[in-house]
N, C-alpha and C positions, 0 to 999 in steps of 0.2 A: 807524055807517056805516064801511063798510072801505074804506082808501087802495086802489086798484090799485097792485100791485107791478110797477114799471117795467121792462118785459124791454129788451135789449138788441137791437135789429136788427140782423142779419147780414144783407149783400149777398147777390141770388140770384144763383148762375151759372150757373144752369138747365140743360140736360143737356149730356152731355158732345159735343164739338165732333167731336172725330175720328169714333166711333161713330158720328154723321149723314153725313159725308164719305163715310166709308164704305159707307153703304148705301146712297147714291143711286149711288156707284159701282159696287158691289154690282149692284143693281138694272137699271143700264143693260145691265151684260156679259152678266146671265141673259138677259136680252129681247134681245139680238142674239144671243145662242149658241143659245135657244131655238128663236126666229123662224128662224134658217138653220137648225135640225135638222127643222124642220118646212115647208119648203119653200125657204129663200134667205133670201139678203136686199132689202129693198126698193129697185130700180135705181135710178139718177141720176137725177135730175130733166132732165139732159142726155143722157140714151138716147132711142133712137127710141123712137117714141108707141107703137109697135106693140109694142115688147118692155115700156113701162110699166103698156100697159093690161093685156097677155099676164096680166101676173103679179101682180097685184089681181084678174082674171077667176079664178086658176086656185089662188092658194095664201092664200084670206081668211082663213083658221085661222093662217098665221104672221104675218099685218098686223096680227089681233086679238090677238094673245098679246102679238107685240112693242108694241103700243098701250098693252098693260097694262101693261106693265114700266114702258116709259116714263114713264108717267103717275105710276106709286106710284115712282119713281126723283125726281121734280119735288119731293114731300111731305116727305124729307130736308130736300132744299134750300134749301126756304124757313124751314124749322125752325134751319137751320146758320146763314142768313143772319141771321133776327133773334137768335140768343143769340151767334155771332159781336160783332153791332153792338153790344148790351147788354156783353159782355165789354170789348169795347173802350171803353166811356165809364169801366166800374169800374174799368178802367188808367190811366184819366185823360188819353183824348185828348179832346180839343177842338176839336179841326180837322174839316174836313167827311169825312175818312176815315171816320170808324164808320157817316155817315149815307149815304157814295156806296158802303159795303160792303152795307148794310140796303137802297136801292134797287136797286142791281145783281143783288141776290141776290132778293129777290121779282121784278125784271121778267125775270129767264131763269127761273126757277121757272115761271110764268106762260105762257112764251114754249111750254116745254118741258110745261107742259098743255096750251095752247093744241092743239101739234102733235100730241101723242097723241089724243087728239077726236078731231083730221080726220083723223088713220090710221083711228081705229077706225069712221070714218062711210066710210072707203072699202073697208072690208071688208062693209060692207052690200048685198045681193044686187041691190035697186033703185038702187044707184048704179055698181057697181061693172064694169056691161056698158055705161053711157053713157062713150064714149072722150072728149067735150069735157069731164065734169063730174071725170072720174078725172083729166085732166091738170092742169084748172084746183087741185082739192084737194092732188093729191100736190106741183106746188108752195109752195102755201101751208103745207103741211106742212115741206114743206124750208126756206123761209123762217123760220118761226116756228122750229122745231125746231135748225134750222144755226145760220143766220147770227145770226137776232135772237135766241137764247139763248147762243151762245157770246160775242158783243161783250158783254153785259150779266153771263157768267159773266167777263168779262176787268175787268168794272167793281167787281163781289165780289172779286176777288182782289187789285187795287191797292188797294184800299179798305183792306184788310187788311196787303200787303208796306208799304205808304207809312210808315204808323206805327210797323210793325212795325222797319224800317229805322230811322229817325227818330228814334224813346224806343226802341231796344235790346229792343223784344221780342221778337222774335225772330233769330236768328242772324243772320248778316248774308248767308252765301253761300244760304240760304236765302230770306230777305227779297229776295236780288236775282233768282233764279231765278221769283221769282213776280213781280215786274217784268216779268223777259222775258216769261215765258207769256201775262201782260195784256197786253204789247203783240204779241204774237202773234194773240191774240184780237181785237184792236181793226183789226190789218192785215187777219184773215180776210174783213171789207167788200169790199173787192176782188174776193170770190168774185160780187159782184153785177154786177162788169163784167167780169172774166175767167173765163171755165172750169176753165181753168185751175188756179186760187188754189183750187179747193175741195177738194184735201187738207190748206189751214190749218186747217177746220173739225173734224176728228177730231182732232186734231193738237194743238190748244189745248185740247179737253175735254176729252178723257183726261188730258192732262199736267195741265189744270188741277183737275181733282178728286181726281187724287196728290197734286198739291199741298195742295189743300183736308186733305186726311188727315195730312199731314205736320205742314202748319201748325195744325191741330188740337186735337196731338199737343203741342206745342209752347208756344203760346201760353197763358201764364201766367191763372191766376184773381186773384193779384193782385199789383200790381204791386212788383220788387224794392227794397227801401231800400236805400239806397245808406250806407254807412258813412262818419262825417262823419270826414275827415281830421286827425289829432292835430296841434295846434299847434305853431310850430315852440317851443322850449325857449332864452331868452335866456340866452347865455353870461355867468357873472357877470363884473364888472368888473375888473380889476386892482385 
């Protein structure tokens, strides 16, 4: 009978962090650069009803392209989110950071399928001529898609500055600039009672999924030792 010879277990760190940042950024700008070459883009939730329903009636081919983008833009995300979080425990946080970066990041994931659906259900020819059902959808759309994925993409990003800040993993002017962008993301709520507040909402995504690429790019596989300082050297006696 043969001993098994005892391998050594290496930590995963599963794929690279940047590369996913990147392509759900990727992902988004095709589907909105797409979607306006092939008719506009989908109007404010705050436009007349008349110009929302107009244009679900008239351009379903750029709701349904940019639905798709959106959608495969989401499957990054949630892939960044959990090998983000996993990263972060093999750095040795312990703090609820690695786990409010791994919820954050699957419920805008989520949020951000969610909303691609009801685009792509309001490109549907049986829905898309009912003016109550296209209003009621394209805001639930903007809901899911804006507001409830950017506040939970601001929950992914503190998730990750906090510690990052905290144990030195990442830079510091860095580490704070995604501070800001998360609470920029967490102010974007506002857009539920002002009008106004809803250029927070592009405003925080964009910047925050630069940042996601940067911090990526950045954030160590494992963590630095720190070199133990040489003792001080007693003077002999007289």
């Amino acid at each position: 009978m043969t001993t098994p010879i005892p391998t050594r277990s290496r930590p995963q760190g599963g794929p690279p962090l940047a590369p996913l940042a990147g392509l759900a950024l990727a992902l988004l700008v095709a589907g909105l650069a797409l979607s306006a070459a092939l008719g506009g883009t989908i109007p404010s939730p705050f436009a007349e009803p008349a110009t929302i329903t107009g244009f679900f009636v008239s351009e379903p081919d750029a709701v349904r392209v940019g639905a798709f983008f959106l959608f495969g833009s989401a499957v990054p995300l949630a892939l960044f989110a959990a090998t983000a979080s996993s990263r972060l425990r093999t750095l040795g946080v312990t703090a609820p950071g690695a786990t409010i970066a791994l919820a954050g990041g699957v419920l805008s994931a989520a949020m951000l399928t969610l909303s691609a659906l009801l685009a792509w259900v309001l490109a549907r020819p049986a829905v898309r001529g009912e003016a109550p059902v296209v209003r009621a959808l394209h805001d639930l759309s903007f809901l899911t898609g804006g507001v409830a994925h950017v506040v939970f993409l601001g929950l992914l990003i503190a998730g990750i500055a906090v510690p990052g800040l905290l144990l030195g993993l990442l830079p510091r002017p860095v580490a704070i600039a995604g501070l800001a962008i998360a609470a920029v993301a967490e102010i974007a709520t506002v857009s539920l009672l002002l009008d106004g507040a809803g250029f927070l909402l592009p405003v925080a995504r964009l910047s925050g999924l630069i940042w996601l690429v940067v911090a990526g790019f950045l954030l160590p596989r494992r963590r630095p030792r720190r070199t133990p300082e040489p003792a001080p050297v007693a003077e002999p006696s007289a």
